[in-house]
C-alpha positions as CSV (number, residue, x, y, z in Angstrom):
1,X,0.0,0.0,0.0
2,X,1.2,3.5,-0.3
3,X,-0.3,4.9,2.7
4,X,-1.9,7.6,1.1
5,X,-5.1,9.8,1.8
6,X,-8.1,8.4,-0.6
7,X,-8.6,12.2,-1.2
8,X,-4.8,12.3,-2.7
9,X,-5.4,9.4,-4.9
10,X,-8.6,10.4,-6.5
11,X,-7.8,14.0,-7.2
12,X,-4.6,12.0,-9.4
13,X,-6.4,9.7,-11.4
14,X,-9.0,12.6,-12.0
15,X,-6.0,15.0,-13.0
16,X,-7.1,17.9,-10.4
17,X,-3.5,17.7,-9.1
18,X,-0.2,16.2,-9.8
19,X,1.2,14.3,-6.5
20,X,4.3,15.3,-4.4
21,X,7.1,13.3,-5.9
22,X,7.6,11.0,-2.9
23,X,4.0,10.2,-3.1
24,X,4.6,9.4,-6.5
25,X,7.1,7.0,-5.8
26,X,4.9,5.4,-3.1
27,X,2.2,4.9,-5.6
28,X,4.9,3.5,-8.0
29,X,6.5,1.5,-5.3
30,X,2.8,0.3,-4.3
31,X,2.1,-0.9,-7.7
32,X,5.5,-2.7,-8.9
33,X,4.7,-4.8,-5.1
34,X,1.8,-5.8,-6.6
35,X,3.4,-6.9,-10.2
36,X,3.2,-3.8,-12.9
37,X,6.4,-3.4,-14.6
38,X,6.9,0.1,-15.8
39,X,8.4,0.4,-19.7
40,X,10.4,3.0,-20.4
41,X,9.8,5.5,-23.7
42,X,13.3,3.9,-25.0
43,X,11.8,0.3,-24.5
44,X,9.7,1.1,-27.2
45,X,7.0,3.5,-25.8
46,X,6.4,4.1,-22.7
47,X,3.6,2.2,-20.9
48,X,2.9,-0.2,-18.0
49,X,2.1,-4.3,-18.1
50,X,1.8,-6.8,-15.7
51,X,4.6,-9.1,-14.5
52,X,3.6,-13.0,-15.2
């Protein structure tokens, strides 16, 4: 989990603010725990997928 306020996380995803960075890299953290890889732009665009 990255131990953030609801309130934080929903005004991300619904783009009213951008996050502090190290609540950015709690969400990031958060989500590689639970098996999202992040691709980089040079890996042939940038994205996200799910580790097997």
């Amino acid at each position: 989990a990255a131990n953030l306020g609801l309130s934080t996380v929903r005004d991300f995803e619904k783009g009213r603010r951008q996050p502090h960075p190290n609540n950015m890299a709690a969400i990031k953290t958060a989500l590689e725990a639970a098996g999202v890889i992040f691709i980089a732009e040079n890996g042939g665009g940038a994205g996200v997928r799910l580790r097997k």
